[in-house]
C-alpha positions in Angstrom: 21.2 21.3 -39.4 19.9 24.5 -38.7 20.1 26.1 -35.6 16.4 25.7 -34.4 16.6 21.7 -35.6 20.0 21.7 -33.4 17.6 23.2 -29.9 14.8 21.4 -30.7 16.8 17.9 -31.3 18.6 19.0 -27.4 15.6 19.2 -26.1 14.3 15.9 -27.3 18.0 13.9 -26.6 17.5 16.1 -22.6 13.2 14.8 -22.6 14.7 10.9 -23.2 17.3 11.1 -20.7 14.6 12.3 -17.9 11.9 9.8 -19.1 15.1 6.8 -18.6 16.4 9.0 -15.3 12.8 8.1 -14.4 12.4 4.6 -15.0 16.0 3.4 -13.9 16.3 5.4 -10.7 15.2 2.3 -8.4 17.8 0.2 -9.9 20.8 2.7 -8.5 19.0 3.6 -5.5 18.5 0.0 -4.1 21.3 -2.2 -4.2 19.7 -5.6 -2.7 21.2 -9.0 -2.2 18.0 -11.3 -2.5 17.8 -14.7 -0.4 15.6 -17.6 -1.4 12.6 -18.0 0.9 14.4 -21.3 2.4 17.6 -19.3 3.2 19.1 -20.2 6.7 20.3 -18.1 9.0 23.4 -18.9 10.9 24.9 -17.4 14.0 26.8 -17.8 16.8 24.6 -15.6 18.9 21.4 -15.8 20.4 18.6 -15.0 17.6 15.0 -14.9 15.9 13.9 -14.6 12.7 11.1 -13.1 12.0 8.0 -12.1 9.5 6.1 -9.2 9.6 3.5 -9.7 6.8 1.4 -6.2 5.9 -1.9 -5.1 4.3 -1.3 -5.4 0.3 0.7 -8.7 0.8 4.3 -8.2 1.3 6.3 -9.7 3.9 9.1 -7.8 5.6 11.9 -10.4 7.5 13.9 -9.6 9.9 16.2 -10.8 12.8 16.6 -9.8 16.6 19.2 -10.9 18.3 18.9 -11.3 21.9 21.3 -9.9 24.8 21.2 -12.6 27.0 22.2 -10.9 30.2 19.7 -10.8 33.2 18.0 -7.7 31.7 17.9 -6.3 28.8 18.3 -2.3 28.2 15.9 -2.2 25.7 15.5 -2.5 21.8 17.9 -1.2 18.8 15.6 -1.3 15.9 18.0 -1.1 13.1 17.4 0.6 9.6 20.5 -0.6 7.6 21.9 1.0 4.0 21.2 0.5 0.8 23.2 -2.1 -0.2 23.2 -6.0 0.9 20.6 -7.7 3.4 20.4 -8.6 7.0 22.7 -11.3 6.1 25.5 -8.7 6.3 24.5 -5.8 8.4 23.8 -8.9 11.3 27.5 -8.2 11.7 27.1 -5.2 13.3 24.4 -6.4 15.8 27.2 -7.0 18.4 27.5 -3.1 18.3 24.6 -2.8 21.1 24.3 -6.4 22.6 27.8 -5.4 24.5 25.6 -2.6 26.0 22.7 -5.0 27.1 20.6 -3.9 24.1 18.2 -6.5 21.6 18.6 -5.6 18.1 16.2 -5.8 15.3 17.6 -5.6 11.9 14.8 -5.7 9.0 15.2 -5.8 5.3 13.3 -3.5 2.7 11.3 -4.8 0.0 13.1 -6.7 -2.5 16.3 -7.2 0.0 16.9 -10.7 1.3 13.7 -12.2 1.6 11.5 -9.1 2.1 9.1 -9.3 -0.4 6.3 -6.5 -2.3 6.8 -3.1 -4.0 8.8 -0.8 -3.0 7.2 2.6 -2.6 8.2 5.0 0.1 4.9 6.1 1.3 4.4 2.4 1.8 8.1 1.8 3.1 7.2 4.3 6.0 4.5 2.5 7.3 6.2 -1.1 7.0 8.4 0.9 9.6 5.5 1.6 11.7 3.9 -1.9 11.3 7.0 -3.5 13.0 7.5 -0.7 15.3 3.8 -1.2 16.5 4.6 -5.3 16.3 7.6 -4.8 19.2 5.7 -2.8 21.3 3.1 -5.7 21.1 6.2 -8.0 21.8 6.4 -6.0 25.5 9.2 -3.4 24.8 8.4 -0.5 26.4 8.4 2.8 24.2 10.8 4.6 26.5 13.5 1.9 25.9 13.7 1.6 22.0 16.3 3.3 20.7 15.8 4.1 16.5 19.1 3.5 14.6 19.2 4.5 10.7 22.6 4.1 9.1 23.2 6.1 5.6 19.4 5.6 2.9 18.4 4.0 6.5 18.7 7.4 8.1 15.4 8.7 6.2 13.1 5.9 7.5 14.5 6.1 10.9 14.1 9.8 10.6 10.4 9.5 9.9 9.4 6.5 12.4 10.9 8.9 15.4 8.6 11.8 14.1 6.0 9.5 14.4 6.6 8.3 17.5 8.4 8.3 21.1 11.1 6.3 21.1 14.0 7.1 23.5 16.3 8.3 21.0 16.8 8.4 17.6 20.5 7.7 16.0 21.9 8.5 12.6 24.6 7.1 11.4 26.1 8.8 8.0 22.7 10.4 7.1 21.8 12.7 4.5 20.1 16.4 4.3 17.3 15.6 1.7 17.8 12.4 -1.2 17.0 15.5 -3.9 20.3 17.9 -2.5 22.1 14.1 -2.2 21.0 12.9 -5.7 21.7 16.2 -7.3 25.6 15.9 -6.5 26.2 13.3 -9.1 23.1 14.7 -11.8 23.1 18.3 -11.3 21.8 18.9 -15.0 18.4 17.1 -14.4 15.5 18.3 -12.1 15.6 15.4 -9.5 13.1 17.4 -7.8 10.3 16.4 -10.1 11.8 13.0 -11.2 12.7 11.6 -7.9 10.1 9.0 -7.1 11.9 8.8 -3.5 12.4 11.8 -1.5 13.0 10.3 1.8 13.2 13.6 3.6 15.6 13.5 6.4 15.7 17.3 6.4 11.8 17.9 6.8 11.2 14.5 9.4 14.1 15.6 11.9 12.1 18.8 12.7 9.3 16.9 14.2 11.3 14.6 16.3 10.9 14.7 20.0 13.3 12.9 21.4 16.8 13.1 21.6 18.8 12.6 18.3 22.8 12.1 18.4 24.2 12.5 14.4 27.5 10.6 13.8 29.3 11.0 10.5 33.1 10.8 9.4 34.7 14.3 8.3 36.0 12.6 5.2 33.1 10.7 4.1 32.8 11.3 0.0 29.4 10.1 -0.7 27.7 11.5 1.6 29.2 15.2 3.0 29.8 15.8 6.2 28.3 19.1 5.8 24.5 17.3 5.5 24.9 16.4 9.3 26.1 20.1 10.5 22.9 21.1 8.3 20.5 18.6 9.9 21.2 19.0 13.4 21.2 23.1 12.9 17.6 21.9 12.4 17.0 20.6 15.7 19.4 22.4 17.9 17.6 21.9 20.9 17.8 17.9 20.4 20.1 17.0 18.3 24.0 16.8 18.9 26.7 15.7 16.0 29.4 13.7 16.7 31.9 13.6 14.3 34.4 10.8 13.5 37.8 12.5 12.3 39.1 11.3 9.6 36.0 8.6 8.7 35.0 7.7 5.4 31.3 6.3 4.5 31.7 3.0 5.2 34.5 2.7 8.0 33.2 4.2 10.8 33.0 0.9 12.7 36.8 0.9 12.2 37.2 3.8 14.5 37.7 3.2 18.1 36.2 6.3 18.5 32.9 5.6 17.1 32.6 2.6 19.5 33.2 4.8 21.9 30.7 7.4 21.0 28.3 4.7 20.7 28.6 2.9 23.9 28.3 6.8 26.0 25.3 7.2 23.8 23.4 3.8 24.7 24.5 4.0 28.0 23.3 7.0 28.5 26.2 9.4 29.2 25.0 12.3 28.1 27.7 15.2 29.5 30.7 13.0 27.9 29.7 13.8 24.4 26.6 16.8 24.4 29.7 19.7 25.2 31.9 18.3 22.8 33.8 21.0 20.5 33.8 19.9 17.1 35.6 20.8 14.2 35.3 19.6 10.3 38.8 19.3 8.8 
C-alpha cells in the first residue's frame, strides 16, 4: 500500500470507530438492573412506592421511605449512580432516616421499572417533575435536601440550579462527563460525540444554596481532583470534605463519612466548613 492508501484507510478505520463510539456509548454509560412491572418491594422500614408518570409517556418509580419519629426534618431526594436500581441503593436510605429525614430514591429511565427514553435534556426535567410532585406532597422547599451520588451528581447538580432547596450534596461527583469520559478514550473527540454531557462543572455555578462535596482521596474512577476543581467554582458555597483513604464505592465504609454526613444534615456547620484538608 502506498503511503497516501495507508492515511486515507486510518482515517476511515478512526471515522468507524467514532460512528460505533456514537451508537454504543449508552450501553457503557447506563448500567441498569430492569424489574418487571409486578416487582415487589420488600422492607423492613416504613415505605411508598411511587409513580411519577410525565408528558411523552414514561413513567419514573420510586420509593420514599418514611422517618417515623414525631417530625420529620425534611426530605432527601436521592439521585443514585449509574449502575443497579432502587432495589439496591434502598440500602442506603437508612443514611438520613437516623437524622429524622424522608428519603426519595427514584430510578432513571430504563432502571428498575422506570420506563421511556433516555435523553438528558429530558432526564432533567423528570427531575423537576418529581421535585415539583413533593413540594405538592407538602414538603417545604427550605427542608429538601438534594443528594447526587457519582453520574447522580450531574442531575442533582442541575435540579439545585433550578431551584431552592436547602442544600445540595455530592457524593463522588465529577467535573464535566467530557474531562471524565476522555480519561479512558483520550484519542476520540468526546466533545462532539458525547450525546450526554451532564455538566456538573457549568450547573454548580448557578447554585444558591449551600453545597458540601464529599469524595475519597483514593477514588480511581473518578479523581479526587474533579471535587477540589468543582468547589473552586463555588467558593463562596461550596465546602469539600474529603474521605482519606476512600475509594469510589466505599465511602459508606468509613466512619468518617457517617460522620460528615450526620454534622451536615443536622446542620452543624462550624464542625466541618474550617476543616483543613489535604489530598494524599
Amino acid at each position: 500500500m502506498t503511503t497516501t492508501e495507508i492515511i486515507i484507510l486510518a482515517i476511515v478505520i478512526y471515522v468507524v470507530i467514532c460512528i460505533i463510539a456514537y451508537k454504543v456509548q449508552e450501553y457503557f454509560i447506563f448500567k441498569p438492573e430492569k424489574l418487571s412491572q409486578d416487582f415487589e418491594f420488600k422492607y423492613d422500614d416504613h415505605f411508598e412506592e411511587l409513580f411519577f408518570d410525565m408528558e411523552d409517556g414514561a413513567r419514573i418509580n420510586g420509593l420514599i421511605f418514611y422517618d417515623l419519629g414525631e417530625s420529620t426534618r425534611g426530605l432527601v431526594i436521592y439521585f443514585h449512580g449509574n449502575t443497579r436500581s432502587i432495589k439496591g441503593w434502598s440500602k442506603y436510605a437508612k443514611d438520613f432516616i437516623a437524622h429524622d429525614y424522608d428519603v426519595l430514591m427514584i430510578d432513571y429511565r430504563g432502571f428498575g421499572k422506570s420506563i421511556g427514553k433516555r435523553d438528558e435534556e429530558i432526564m432533567y426535567k423528570d427531575a423537576q417533575v418529581v421535585y415539583n410532585e413533593m413540594l405538592k406532597r407538602g414538603y417545604d422547599e427550605k427542608n429538601i435536601v438534594v443528594y447526587g451520588r457519582s453520574l447522580g451528581s450531574g442531575f442533582a447538580c442541575k435540579l439545585a440550579s433550578k431551584n431552592h432547596p436547602k442544600m445540595l450534596i455530592l457524593d463522588a461527583p465529577y467535573y464535566s462527563f467530557s474531562q471524565l469520559t476522555n480519561r479512558f478514550l483520550p484519542f476520540l473527540p468526546l466533545s462532539i460525540l458525547l450525546r450526554f454531557s451532564i455538566r456538573t462543572d457549568e450547573y454548580i455555578k448557578y447554585v444558591k444554596c449551600p453545597i458540601y462535596i464529599i469524595h475519597g482521596t483514593k477514588d480511581l474512577l473518578i479523581p479526587f481532583r474533579s471535587s477540589v476543581k468543582l468547589r473552586k467554582l463555588a467558593p463562596r458555597k461550596a465546602r469539600l470534605i474529603p474521605i482519606y483513604g476512600g475509594g469510589h464505592n466505599n465511602l459508606p465504609s468509613f466512619q468518617e463519612y457517617h460522620k460528615h454526613l450526620e454534622d451536615i444534615l443536622l446542620d452543624r456547620f462550624d464542625l466541618i466548613f474550617d476543616k483543613h484538608i489535604r489530598i494524599d
